[in-house]
C-alpha positions as CSV (number, residue, x, y, z in Angstrom):
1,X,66.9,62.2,88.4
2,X,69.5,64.5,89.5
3,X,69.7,67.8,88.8
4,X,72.6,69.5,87.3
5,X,74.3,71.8,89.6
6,X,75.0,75.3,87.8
7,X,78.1,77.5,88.9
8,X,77.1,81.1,90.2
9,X,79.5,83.9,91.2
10,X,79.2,87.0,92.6
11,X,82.3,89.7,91.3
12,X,82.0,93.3,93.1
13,X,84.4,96.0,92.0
14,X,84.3,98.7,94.2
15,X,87.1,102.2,94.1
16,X,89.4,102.3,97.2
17,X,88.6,105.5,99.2
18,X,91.8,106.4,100.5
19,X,93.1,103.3,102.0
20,X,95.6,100.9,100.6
21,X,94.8,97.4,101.8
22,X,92.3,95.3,100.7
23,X,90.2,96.0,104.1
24,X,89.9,99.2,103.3
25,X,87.2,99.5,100.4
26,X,84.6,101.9,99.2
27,X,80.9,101.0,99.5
28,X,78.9,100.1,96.7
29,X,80.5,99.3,93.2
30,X,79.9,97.3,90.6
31,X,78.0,93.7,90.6
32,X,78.7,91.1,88.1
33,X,76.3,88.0,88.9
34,X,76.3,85.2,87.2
35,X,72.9,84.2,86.3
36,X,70.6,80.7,85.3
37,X,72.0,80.7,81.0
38,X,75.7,80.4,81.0
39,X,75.8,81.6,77.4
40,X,75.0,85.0,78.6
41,X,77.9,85.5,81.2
42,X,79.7,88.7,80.6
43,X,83.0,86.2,82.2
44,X,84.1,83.6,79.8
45,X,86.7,82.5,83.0
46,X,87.1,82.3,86.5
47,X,90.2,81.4,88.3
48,X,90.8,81.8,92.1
49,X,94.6,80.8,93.1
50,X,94.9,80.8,97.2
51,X,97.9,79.1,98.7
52,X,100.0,79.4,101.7
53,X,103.7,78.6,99.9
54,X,105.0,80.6,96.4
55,X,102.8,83.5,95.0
56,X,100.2,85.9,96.2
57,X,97.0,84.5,95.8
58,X,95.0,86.0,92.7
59,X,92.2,86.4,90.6
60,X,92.1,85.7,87.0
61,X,89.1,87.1,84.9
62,X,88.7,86.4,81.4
63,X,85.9,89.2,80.3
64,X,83.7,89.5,76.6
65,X,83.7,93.1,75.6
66,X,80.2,93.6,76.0
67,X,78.9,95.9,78.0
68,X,79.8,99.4,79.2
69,X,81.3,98.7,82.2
70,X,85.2,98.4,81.8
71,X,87.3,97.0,85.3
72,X,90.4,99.2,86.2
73,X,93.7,99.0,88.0
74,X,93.2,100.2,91.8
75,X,89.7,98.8,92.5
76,X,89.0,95.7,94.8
77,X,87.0,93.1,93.2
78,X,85.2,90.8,95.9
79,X,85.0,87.3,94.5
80,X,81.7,84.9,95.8
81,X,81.3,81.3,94.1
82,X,79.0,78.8,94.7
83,X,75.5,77.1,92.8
84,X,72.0,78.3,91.3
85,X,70.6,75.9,93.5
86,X,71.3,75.8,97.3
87,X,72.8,78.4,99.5
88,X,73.9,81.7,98.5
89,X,77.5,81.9,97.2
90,X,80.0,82.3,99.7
91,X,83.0,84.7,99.8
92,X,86.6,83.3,98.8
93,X,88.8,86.0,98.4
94,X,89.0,89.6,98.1
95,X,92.1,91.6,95.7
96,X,93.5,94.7,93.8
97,X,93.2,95.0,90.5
98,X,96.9,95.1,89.1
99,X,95.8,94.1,85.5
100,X,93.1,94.8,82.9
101,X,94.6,94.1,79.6
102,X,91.8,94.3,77.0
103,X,91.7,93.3,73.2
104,X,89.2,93.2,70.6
105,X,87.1,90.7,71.9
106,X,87.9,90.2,75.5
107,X,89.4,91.5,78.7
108,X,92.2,90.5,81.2
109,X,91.8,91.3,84.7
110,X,93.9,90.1,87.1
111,X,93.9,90.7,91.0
112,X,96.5,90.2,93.8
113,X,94.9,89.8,97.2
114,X,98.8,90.6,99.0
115,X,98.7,93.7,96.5
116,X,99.5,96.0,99.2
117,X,101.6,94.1,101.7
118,X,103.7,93.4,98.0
119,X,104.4,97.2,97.6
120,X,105.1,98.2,101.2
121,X,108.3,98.4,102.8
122,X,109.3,99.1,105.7
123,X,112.8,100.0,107.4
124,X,112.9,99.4,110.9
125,X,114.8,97.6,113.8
126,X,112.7,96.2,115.7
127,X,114.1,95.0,120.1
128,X,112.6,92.3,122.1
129,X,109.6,91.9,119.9
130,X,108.3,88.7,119.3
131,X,107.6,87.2,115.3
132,X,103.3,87.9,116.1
133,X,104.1,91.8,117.2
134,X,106.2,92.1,114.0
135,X,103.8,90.9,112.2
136,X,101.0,93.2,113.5
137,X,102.9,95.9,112.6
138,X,103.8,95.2,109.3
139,X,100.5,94.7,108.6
140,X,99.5,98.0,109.9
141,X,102.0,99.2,108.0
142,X,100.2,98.2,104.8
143,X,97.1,99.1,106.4
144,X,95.9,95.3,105.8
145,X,93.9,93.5,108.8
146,X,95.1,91.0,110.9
147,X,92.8,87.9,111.8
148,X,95.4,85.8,113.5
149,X,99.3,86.3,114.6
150,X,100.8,84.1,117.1
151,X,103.6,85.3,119.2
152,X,105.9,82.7,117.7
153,X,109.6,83.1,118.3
154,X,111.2,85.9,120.1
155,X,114.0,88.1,119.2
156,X,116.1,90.7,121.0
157,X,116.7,92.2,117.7
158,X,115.4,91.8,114.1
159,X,116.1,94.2,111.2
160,X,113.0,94.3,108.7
161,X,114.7,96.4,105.6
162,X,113.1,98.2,103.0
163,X,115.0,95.8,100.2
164,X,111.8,93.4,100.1
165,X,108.0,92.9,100.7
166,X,106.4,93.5,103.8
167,X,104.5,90.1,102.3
168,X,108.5,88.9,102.0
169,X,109.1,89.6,105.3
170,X,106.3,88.1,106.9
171,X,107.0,84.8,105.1
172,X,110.8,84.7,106.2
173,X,109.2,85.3,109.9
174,X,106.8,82.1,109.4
175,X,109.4,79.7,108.0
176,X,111.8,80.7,111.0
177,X,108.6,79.9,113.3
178,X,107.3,76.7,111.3
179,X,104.1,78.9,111.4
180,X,101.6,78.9,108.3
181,X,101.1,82.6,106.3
182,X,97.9,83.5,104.1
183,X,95.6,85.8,103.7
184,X,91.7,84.3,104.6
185,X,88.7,84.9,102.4
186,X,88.2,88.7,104.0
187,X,92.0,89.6,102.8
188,X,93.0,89.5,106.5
189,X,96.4,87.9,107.9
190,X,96.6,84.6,109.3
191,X,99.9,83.8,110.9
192,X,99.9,80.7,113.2
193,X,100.9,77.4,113.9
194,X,98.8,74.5,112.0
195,X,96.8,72.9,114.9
196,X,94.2,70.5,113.5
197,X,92.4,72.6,111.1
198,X,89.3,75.1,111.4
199,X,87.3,72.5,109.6
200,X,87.6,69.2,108.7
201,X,86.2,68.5,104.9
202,X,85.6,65.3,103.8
203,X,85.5,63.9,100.5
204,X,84.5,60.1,99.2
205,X,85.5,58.4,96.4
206,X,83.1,57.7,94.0
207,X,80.9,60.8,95.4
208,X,83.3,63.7,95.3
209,X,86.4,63.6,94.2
210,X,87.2,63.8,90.2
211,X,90.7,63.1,90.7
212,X,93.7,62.3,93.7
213,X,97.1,61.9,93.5
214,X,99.3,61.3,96.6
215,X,103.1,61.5,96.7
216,X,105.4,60.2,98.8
217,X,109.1,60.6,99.4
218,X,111.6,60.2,101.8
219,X,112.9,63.2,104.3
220,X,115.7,64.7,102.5
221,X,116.7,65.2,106.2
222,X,116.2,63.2,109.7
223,X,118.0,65.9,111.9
224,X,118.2,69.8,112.0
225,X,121.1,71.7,113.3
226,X,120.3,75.8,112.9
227,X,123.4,78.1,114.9
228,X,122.8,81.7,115.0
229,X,125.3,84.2,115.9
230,X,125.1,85.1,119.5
231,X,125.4,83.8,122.7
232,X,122.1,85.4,123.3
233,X,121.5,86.7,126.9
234,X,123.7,84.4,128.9
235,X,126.3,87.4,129.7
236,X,123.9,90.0,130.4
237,X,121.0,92.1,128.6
238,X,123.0,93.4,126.2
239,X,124.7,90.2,124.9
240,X,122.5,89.6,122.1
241,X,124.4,91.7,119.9
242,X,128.2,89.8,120.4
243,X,129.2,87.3,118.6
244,X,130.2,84.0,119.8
245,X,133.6,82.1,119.8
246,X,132.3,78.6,120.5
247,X,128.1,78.4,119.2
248,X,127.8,74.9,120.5
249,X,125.9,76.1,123.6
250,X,123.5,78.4,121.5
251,X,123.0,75.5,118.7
252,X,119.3,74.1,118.4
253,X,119.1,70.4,117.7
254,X,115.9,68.6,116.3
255,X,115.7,64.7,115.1
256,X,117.3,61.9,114.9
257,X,119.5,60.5,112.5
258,X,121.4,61.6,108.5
259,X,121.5,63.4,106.6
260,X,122.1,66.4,108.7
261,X,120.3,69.5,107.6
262,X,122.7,73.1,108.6
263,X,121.0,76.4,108.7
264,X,122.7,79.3,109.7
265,X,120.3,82.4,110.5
266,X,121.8,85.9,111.6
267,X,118.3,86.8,113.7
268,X,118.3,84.1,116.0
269,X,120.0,85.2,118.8
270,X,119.5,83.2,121.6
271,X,119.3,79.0,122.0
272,X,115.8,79.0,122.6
273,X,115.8,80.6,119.3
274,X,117.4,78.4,117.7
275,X,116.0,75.2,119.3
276,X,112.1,76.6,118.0
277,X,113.8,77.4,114.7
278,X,115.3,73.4,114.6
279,X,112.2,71.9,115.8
280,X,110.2,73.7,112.9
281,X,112.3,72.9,110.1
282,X,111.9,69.2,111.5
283,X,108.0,69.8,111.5
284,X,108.0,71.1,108.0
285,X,110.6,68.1,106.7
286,X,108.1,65.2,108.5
287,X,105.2,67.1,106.6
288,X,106.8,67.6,103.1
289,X,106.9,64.1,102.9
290,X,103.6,63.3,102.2
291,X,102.1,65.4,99.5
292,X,99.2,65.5,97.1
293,X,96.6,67.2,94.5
294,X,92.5,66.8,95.0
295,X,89.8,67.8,92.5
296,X,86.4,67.9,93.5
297,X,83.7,69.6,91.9
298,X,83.3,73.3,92.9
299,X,83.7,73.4,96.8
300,X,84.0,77.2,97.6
301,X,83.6,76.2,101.3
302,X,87.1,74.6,101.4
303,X,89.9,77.4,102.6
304,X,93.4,77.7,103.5
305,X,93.9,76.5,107.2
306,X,91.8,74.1,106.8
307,X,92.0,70.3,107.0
308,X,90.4,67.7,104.8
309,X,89.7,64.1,104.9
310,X,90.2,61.8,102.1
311,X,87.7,58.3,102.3
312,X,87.4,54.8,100.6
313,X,90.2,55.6,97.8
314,X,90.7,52.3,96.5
315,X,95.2,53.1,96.7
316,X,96.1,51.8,100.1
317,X,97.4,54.5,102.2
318,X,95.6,57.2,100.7
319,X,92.6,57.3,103.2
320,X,93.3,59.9,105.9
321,X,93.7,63.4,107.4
322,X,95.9,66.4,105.8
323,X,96.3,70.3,105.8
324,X,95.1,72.1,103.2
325,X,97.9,73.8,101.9
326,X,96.3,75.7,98.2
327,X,93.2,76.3,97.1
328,X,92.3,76.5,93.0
329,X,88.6,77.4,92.4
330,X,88.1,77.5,88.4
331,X,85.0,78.2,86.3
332,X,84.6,78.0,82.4
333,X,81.5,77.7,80.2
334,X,82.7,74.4,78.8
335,X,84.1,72.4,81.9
336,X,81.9,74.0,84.7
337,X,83.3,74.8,88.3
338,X,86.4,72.9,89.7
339,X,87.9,72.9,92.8
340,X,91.7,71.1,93.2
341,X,93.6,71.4,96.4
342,X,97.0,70.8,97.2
343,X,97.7,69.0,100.8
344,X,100.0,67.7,102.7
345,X,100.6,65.6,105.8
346,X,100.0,66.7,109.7
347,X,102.3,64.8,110.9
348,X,104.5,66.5,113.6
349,X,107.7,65.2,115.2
350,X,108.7,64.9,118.3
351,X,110.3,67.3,120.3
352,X,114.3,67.3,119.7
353,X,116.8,68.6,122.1
């Protein structure tokens, strides 16, 4: 007989102590454990969003009023899932408190993990930095840690303006780069280039998964053309800051074929700019292709920058290898805990002109 796996979670609220980004917590706090009888679970509901495209990740807490201890705005809540049985839970994702809406009966928290790279902005120009050394200093900025930042592209001059995000910004840099942005499980930084996945999770039919649904579409482009504005260094240092009369020579190309996609983009500055830019936009094209959704039961072990492995789906085609693009981690009382991920394909181009 098989014994029926029971959700656990581990919710720490601690008070900030000075610092603004989620790395920077008090110790101690407050510890909500879930324990062996549902039915007497202070959370009613559970909901972890993690993704690498759209939204800050958050957490979603649907609370009884019972008890005396009441969640506020400003503290970090820690979030650990995982089973009764088995290993200990393991740490998903760490967030601000930006909500805790209560009623009669029951109370709304709700988290942000970017909370603090969302409020900070920054104005600043920054010269012959590459996209990683931005990065890092944004972050800083926010006083958020950094796990990973590639160098990616590099510019003789890009303006970071106090209009939008620090979060914003860092997002704008990764799509020029074709580089991937999230925050991991500590709240730290991730910025880099998808290259085969951490880990490699893989999940059966008929043993796993609940549910799969693969979509597939055609590129709404086969070739990139991106101009910038500049004919970057090829007249001397200060060169990068003229503008160009013919940008044919200062034009990256990527791919084969029409539709043509055009982007124009004011920070990139030289044609080895541009050419990275093209290429990436190619990469993220080929990959956009092939999309889907996963549910498994609870798999707290699957993360962002991670790949997974789909095996012996009865659809032809389905089987195979893909990036994990979003992570969903659910629990309620009636339905249990829930894991659905969004993928997509790993497929890369090849190199264009």
């Amino acid at each position: 007989m098989t014994a029926l796996l029971r959700p656990a979670y581990v919710l720490t609220f601690r008070d900030a102590e000075g610092a603004s980004g989620v790395a920077g917590i008090g110790s101690g706090g407050t510890v909500i454990r879930s324990v062996t009888s549902p039915g007497t679970s202070t959370v009613r509901e559970l909901r972890v969003e993690l993704g690498m495209d759209g939204a800050a990740d958050r957490v979603v807490l649907d609370m009884g009023q019972v008890g005396s201890f009441r969640p506020a705005v400003g503290q970090q809540v820690t979030v650990e899932l995982g089973y009764t049985d088995g290993q200990d839970p393991q740490q998903v994702t760490v967030a601000r408190v930006v909500e805790a809406d209560p009623d009669l009966r029951t109370r709304r928290v709700v988290g942000l993990s970017a909370e603090s790279l969302l409020r900070t902005s920054v104005d600043r120009t920054f010269e012959g930095a590459n996209a990683g050394s931005i990065v890092r200093e944004l972050a800083q900025a926010a006083r958020v840690d950094v796990a990973q930042a590639d160098d990616g592209i590099t510019f003789p001059a890009y303006v970071v303006d106090g209009r939008r995000s620090a979060y914003h910004h860092i997002g704008e840099l990764a799509a020029l780069c074709g580089f991937d942005r999230y925050l991991d499980d500590e709240g730290r930084v991730v910025f880099a280039s998808f290259a085969g996945g951490r880990t490699t999770h893989v999940f059966e039919h008929g043993t796993h998964i609940l549910d799969v649904r693969v979509d597939r579409r055609p590129p709404v482009s086969g070739r990139v053309t991106v101009i910038g504005e500049s004919p970057g260094a090829a007249r001397g240092e200060v060169s990068w800051s003229w503008f160009a009369r013919d940008l044919d020579a200062f034009t990256g190309r990527a791919g084969s074929g029409d539709p043509i996609l055009l982007l124009e983009r004011s920070a990139l500055r030289t044609s080895t700019a541009t050419r990275q830019a093209a290429q990436a936009a190619l990469t993220d094209l080929t990959r956009r292709t092939v999309t889907g959704q996963l549910a498994v039961t609870g798999a707290p072990q699957v993360r962002l920058g991670d790949a997974l492995r789909l095996s012996g789906v009865a659809e032809p085609g389905v089987d195979g290898t893909y990036q994990v693009r979003s992570v969903v981690h659910h629990i309620r009382k009636d339905t249990g805990f829930t894991t659905r991920v969004g993928f997509r394909s790993i497929e890369t181009p090849g190199v264009g002109l």
